[in-house]
Kinemage of the C-alpha trace (Angstrom):
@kinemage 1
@onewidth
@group {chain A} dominant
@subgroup {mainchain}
@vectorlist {calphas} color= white
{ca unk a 1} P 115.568 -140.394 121.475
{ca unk a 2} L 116.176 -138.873 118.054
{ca unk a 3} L 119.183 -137.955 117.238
{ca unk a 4} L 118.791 -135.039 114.771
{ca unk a 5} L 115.781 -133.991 113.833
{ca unk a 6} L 115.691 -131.949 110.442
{ca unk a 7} L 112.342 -129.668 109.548
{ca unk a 8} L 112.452 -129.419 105.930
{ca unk a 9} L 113.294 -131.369 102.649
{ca unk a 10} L 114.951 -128.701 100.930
{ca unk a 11} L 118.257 -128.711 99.609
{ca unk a 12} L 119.914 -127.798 102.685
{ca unk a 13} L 117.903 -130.029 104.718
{ca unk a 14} L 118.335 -132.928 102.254
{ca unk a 15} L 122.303 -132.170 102.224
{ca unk a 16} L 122.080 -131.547 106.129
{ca unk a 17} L 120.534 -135.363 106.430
{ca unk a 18} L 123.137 -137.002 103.762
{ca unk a 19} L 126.060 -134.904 105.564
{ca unk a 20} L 124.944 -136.488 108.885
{ca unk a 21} L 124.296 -140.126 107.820
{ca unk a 22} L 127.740 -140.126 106.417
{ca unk a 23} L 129.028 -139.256 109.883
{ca unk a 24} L 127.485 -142.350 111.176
{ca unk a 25} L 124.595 -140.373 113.015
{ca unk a 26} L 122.167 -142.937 113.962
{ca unk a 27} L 118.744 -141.888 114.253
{ca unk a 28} L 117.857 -138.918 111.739
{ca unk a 29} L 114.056 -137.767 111.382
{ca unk a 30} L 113.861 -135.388 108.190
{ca unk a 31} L 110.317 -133.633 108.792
{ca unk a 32} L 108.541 -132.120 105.788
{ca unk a 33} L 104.843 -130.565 105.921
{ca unk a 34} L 104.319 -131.363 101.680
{ca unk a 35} L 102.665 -134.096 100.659
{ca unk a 36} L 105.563 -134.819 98.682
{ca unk a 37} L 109.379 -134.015 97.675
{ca unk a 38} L 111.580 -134.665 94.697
{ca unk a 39} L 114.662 -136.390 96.305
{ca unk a 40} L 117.454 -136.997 93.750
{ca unk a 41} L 118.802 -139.732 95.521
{ca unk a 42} L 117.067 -141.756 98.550
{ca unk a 43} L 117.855 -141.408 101.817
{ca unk a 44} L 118.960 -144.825 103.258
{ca unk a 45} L 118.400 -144.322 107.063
{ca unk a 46} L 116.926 -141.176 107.153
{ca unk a 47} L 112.934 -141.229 108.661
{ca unk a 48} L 111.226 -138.750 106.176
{ca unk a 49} L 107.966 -138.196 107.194
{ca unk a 50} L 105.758 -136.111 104.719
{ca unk a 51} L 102.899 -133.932 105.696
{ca unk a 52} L 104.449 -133.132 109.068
{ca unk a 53} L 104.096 -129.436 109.628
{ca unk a 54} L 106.383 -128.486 113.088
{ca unk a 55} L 104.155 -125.812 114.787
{ca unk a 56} L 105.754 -124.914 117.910
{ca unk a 57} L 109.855 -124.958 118.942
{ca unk a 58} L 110.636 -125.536 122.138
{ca unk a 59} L 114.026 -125.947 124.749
{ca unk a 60} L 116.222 -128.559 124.847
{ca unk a 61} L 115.208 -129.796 121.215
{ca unk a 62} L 111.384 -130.289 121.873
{ca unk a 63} L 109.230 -129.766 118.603
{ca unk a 64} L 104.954 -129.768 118.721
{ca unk a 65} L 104.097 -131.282 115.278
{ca unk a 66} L 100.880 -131.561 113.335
{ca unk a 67} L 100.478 -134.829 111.965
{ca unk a 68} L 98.287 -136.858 109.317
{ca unk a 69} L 96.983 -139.177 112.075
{ca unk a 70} L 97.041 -135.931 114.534
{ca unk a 71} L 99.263 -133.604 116.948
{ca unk a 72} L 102.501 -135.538 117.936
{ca unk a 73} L 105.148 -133.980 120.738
{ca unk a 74} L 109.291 -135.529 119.975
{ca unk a 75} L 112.023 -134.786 121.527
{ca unk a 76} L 115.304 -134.874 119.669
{ca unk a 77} L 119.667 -134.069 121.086
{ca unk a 78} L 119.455 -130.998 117.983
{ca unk a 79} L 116.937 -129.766 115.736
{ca unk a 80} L 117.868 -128.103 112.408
{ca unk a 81} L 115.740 -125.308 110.895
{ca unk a 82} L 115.982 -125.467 107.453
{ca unk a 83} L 112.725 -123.956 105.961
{ca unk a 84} L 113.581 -121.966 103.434
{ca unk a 85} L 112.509 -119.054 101.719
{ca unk a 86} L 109.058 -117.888 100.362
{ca unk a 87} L 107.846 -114.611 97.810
{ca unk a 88} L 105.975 -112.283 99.808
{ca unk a 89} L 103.571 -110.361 97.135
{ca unk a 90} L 103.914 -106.497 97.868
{ca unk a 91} L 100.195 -106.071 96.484
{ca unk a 92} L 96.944 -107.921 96.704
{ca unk a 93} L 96.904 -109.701 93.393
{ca unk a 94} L 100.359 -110.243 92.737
{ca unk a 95} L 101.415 -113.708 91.977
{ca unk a 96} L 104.419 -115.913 92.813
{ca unk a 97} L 106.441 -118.111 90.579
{ca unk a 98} L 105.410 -121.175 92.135
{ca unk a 99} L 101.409 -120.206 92.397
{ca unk a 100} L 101.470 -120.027 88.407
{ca unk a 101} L 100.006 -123.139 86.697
{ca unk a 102} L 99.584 -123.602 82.741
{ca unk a 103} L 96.217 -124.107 82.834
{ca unk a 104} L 94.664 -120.559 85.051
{ca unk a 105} L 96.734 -118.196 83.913
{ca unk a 106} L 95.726 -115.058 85.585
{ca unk a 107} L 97.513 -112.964 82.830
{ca unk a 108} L 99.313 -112.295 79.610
{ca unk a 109} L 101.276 -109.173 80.057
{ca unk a 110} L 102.415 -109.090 83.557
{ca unk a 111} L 105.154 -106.741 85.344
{ca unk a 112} L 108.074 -109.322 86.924
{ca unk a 113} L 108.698 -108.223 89.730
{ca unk a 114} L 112.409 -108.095 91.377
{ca unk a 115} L 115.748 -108.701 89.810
{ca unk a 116} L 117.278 -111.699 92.186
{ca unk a 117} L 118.779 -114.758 90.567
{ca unk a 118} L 115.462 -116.513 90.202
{ca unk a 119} L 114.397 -113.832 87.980
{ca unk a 120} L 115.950 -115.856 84.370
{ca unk a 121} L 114.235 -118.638 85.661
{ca unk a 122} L 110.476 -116.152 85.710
{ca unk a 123} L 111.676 -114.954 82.055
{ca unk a 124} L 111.850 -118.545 81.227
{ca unk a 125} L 108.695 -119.778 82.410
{ca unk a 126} L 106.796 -116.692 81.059
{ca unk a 127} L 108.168 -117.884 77.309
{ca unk a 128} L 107.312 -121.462 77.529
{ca unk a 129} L 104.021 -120.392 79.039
{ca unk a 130} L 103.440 -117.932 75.776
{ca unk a 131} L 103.357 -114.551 78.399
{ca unk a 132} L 104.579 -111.671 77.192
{ca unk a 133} L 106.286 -109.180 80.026
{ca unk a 134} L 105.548 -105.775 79.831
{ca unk a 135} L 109.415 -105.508 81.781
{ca unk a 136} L 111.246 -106.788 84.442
{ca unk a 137} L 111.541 -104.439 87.354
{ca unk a 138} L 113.388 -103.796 90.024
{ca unk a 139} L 111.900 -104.448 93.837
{ca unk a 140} L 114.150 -101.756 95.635
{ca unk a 141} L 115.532 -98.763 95.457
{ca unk a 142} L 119.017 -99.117 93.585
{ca unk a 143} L 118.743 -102.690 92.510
{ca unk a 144} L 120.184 -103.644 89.576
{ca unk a 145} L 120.447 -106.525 87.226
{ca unk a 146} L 123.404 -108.867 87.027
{ca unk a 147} L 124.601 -109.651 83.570
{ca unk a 148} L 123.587 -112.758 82.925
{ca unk a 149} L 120.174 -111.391 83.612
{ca unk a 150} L 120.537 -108.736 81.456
{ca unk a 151} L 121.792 -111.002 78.535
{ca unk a 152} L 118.585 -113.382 79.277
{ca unk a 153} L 116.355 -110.418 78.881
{ca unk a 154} L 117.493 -109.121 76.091
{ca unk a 155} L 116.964 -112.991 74.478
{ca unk a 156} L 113.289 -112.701 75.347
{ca unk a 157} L 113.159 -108.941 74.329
{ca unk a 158} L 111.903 -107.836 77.550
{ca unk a 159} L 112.948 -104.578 78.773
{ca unk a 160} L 114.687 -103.753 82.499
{ca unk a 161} L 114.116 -101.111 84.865
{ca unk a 162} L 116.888 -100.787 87.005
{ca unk a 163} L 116.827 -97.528 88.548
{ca unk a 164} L 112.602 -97.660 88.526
{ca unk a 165} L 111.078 -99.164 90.890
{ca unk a 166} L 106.899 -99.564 91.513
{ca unk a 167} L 105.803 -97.792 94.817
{ca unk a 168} L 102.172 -99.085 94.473
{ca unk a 169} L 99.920 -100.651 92.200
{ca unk a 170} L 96.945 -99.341 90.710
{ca unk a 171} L 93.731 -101.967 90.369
{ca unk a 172} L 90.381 -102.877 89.324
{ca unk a 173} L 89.626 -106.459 89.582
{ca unk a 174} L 92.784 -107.182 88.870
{ca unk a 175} L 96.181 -105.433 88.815
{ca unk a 176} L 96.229 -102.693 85.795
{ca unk a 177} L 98.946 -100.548 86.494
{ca unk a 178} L 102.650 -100.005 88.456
{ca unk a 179} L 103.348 -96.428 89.386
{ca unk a 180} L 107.013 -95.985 89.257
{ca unk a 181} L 108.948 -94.015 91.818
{ca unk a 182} L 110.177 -91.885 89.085
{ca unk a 183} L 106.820 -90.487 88.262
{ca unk a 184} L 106.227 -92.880 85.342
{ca unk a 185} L 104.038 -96.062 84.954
{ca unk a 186} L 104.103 -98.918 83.555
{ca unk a 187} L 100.961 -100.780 82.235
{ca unk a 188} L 100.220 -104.649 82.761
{ca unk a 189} L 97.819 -106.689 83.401
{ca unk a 190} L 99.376 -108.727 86.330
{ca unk a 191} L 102.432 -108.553 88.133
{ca unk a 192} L 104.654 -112.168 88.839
{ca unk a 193} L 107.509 -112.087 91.192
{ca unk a 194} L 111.113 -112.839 90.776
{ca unk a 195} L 112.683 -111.554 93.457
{ca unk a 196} L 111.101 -110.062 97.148
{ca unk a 197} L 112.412 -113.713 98.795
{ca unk a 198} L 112.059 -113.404 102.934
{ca unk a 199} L 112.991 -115.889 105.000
{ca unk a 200} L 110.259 -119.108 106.146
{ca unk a 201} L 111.358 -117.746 109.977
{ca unk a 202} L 107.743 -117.205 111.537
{ca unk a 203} L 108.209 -120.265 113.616
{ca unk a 204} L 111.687 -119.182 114.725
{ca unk a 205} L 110.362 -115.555 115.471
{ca unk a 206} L 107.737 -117.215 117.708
{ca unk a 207} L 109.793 -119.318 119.483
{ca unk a 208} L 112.015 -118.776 122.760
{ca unk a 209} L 115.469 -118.497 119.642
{ca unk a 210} L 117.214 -114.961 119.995
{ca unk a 211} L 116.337 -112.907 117.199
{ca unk a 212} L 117.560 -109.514 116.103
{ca unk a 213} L 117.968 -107.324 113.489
{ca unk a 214} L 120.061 -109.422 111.519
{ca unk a 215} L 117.506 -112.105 112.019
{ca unk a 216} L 118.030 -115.543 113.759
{ca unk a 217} L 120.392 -115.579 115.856
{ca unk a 218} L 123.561 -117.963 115.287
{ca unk a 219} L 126.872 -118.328 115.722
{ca unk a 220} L 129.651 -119.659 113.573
{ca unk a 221} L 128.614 -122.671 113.364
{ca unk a 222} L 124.801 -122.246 112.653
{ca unk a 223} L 124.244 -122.783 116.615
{ca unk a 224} L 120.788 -121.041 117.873
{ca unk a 225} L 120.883 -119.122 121.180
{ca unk a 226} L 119.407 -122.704 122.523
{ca unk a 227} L 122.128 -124.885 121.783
{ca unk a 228} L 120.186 -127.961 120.565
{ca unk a 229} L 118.839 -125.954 117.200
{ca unk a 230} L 120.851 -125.042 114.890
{ca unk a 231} L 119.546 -123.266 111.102
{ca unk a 232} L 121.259 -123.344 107.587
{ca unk a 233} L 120.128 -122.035 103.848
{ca unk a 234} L 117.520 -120.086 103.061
{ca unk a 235} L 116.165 -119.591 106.344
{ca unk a 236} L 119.146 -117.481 107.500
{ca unk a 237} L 120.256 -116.073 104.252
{ca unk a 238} L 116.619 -115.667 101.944
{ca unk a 239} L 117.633 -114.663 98.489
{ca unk a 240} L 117.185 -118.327 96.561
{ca unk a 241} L 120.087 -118.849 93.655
{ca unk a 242} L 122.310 -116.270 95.767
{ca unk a 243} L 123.470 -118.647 98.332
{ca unk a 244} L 124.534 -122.239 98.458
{ca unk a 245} L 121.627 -123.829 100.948
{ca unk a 246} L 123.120 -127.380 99.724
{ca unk a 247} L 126.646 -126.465 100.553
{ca unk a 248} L 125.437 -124.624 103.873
{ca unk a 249} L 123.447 -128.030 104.950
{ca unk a 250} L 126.495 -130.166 104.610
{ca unk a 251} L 128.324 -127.212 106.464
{ca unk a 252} L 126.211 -127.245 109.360
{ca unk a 253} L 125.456 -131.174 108.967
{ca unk a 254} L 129.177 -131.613 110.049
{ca unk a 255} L 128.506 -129.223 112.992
{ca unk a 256} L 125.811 -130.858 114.222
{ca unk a 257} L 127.859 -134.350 114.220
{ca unk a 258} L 130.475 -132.872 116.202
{ca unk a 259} L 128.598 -131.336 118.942
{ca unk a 260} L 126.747 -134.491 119.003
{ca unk a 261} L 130.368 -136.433 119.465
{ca unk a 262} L 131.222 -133.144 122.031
{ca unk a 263} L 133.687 -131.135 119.593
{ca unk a 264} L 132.083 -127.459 119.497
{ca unk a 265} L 133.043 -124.910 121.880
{ca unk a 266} L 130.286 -123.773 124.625
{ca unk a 267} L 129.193 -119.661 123.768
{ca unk a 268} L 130.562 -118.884 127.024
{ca unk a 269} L 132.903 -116.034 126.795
{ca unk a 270} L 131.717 -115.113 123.067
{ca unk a 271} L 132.124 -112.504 121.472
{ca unk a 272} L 129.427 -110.270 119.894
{ca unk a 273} L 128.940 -109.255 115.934
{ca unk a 274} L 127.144 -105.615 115.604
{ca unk a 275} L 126.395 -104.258 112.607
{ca unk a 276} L 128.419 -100.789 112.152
{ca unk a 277} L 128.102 -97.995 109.633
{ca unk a 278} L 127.373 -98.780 106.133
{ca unk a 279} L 126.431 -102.089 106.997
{ca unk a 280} L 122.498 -103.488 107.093
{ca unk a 281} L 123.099 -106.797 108.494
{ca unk a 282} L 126.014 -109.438 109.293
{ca unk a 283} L 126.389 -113.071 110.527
{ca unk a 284} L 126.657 -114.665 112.333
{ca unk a 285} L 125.902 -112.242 115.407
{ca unk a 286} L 127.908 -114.203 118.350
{ca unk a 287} L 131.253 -116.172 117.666
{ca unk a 288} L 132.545 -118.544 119.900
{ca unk a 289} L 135.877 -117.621 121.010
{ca unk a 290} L 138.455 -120.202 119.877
{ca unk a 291} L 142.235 -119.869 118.670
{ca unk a 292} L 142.103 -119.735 115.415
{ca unk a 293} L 138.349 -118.588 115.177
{ca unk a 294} L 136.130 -120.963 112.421
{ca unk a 295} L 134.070 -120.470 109.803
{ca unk a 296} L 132.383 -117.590 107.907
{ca unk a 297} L 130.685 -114.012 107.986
{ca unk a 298} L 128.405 -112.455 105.678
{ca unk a 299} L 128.202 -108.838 105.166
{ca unk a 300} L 125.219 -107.036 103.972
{ca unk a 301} L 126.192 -103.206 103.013
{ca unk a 302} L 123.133 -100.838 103.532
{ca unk a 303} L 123.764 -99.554 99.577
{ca unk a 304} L 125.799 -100.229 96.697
{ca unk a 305} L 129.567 -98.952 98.140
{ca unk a 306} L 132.807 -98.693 97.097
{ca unk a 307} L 135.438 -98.376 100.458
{ca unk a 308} L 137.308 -99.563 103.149
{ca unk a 309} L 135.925 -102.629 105.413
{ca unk a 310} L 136.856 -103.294 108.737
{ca unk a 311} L 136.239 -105.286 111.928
{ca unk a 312} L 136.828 -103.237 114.996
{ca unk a 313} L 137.440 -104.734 118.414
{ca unk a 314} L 136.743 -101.081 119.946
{ca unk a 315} L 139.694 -99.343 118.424
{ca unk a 316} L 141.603 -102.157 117.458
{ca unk a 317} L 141.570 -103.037 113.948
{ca unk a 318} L 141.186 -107.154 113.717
{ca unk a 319} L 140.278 -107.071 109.681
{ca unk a 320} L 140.736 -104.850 106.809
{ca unk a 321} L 139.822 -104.999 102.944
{ca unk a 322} L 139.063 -102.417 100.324
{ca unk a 323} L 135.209 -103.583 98.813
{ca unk a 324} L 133.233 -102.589 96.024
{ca unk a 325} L 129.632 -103.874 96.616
{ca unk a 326} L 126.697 -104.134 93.844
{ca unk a 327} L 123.232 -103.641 95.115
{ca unk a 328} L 121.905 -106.787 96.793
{ca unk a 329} L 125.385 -108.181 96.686
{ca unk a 330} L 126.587 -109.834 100.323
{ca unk a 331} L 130.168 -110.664 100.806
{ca unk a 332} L 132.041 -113.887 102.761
{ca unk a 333} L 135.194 -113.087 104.939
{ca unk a 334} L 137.135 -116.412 106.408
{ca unk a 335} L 137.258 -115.821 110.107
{ca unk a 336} L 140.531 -117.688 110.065
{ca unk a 337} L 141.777 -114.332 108.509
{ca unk a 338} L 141.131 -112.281 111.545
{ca unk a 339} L 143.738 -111.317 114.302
{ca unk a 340} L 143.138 -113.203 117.735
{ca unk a 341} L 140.269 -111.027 119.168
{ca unk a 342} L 140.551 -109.823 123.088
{ca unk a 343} L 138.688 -111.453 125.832
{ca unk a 344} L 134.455 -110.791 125.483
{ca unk a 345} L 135.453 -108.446 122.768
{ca unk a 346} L 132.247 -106.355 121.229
{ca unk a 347} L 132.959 -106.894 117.185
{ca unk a 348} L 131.959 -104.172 114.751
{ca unk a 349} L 131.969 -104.487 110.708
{ca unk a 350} L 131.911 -101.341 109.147
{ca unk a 351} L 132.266 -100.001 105.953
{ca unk a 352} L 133.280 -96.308 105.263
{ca unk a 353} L 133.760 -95.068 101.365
């Protein structure tokens, strides 16, 4: 039987595979449905089979794959999910960053679309490709653009929209105009996205995984509501450049070699994350209840906010820090700084200005 199996060659699932050879995991099949991958270093030990696309997930680490020489069933003691993260165009006609080849451009003034920490890396392509942006825009309502951003567009003279946002397109053949949500509009003759990331989760969402609001469900240490999968990067946390999917493949590469030696806590007894007011989403959603409690969660706020953030086991207060949160921005708190929770304890984060 396979040991680990590992569905995609990103850079969490490539740090995921190193992490676990180095623990002296024996058999480790790295799955990848591309033709090919870059790898900066090889992967002594590690099975990489290209052009394997996983299609179905199911218990107790059993994976339906679609093979070159035809559909394959394997079996494996855990599964990582590390997928990624792909642009969803808003529009018919939009375009994303890795869709845009030198040689079919599709235009020369386009709109770029979403101001996440890819977006230097569209203002870069667009000058070595000899585009000229009509702006750079942002994607949601009260995004705005980090500084370093807003030092790289000022290098390639491009103007950003921070508090403007386009609420639909207006087209012939091709994409002509953005109407703003201001009223305004901005012409172009294209729009290319730098931002609108979601995660590469439609085989998770099909599967028998828990899933909720916050997305796949997981617990502190990247454990799915089926024990033998686990996820890291992209998948859980979509916004590319944001998060370390490298450092969160190791993370979760160590995991999976200690459950696979016996070392991580069963869910039984766990205690429950919900998201509370002024907060959109937070994981991980369950936490295994051990003395002191390990690892990480990640708060989304629901806007930009400047307050007081808590973690509430009913009325008890657990966690407290005063936060002041840009738009888009997430932030990290250490478990290991939280008082001992009660017993099957319901958690709530919360943020209140």
């Amino acid at each position: 039987m396979i040991d680990a199996a590992i569905i995609g060659a990103g850079e969490a699932g490539i740090a995921a595979a190193r992490r676990l050879q180095a623990r002296g995991v024996r058999r480790i099949l790295l799955l990848e449905r591309r033709g090919a991958v870059a790898l900066p270093r090889p992967l002594p030990g590690v099975e990489l089979r290209l052009g394997h696309e996983v299609r179905a997930l199911h218990p107790n680490g059993g994976l339906e794959i679609a093979a070159p020489d035809g559909p394959t069933r394997l079996r494996a003691r855990r599964v990582l999910l590390a997928m990624g993260a792909r642009q969803e165009p808003p529009w018919p006609g939009a375009v994303t960053l890795d869709a845009l080849t030198p040689g079919a451009l599709p235009f020369q003034r386009p709109a770029l679309l979403g101001l996440s920490p890819r977006a230097p890396e569209a203002l870069a392509l667009c000058a070595r490709l000899g585009l000229r942006p009509a702006g750079l825009l942002a994607s949601a309502a009260g995004e705005r653009a980090a500084l370093g951003l807003k030092i790289a567009a000022l290098r390639y003279r491009i103007r950003v929209f921070e508090t403007r946002w386009p609420e639909r397109a207006e087209a012939g053949p091709k994409i002509e105009t953005l109407r703003l949500s201001d009223g305004g509009s901005l012409a172009c003759d294209g729009v290319l996205l730098s931002g609108c990331w979601v995660a590469e989760a439609g085989l998770a969402r099909q599967s028998h995984l828990g899933w909720d609001v916050s997305g796949l469900i997981q617990d502190q240490y990247g454990r799915c509501t089926d024990p033998a999968f686990f996820a890291a990067g992209d998948v859980v946390e979509p916004v590319p450049g944001q998060g370390d999917a490298a450092g969160a493949g190791r993370l979760v590469g160590d995991y999976i070699a200690d459950d696979l030696e016996g070392g991580l806590p069963s869910w039984e007894g766990g205690l429950a994350v919900l998201p509370g007011n002024g907060v959109a989403r937070v994981t991980p959603q369950l936490l295994a209840h051990v003395v002191p409690l390990r690892g990480r969660l990640l708060v989304h706020p629901v806007a930009p906010v400047k307050g007081l953030l808590r973690i509430l086991a009913g009325e008890a207060v657990l966690y407290r820090r005063w936060v002041t949160l840009r738009p888009g921005q997430r932030l990290a708190i250490d478990l290991h700084g939280l008082k001992t929770p009660p017993d099957d304890a319901r958690l709530t984060v919360e943020i209140r200005p």
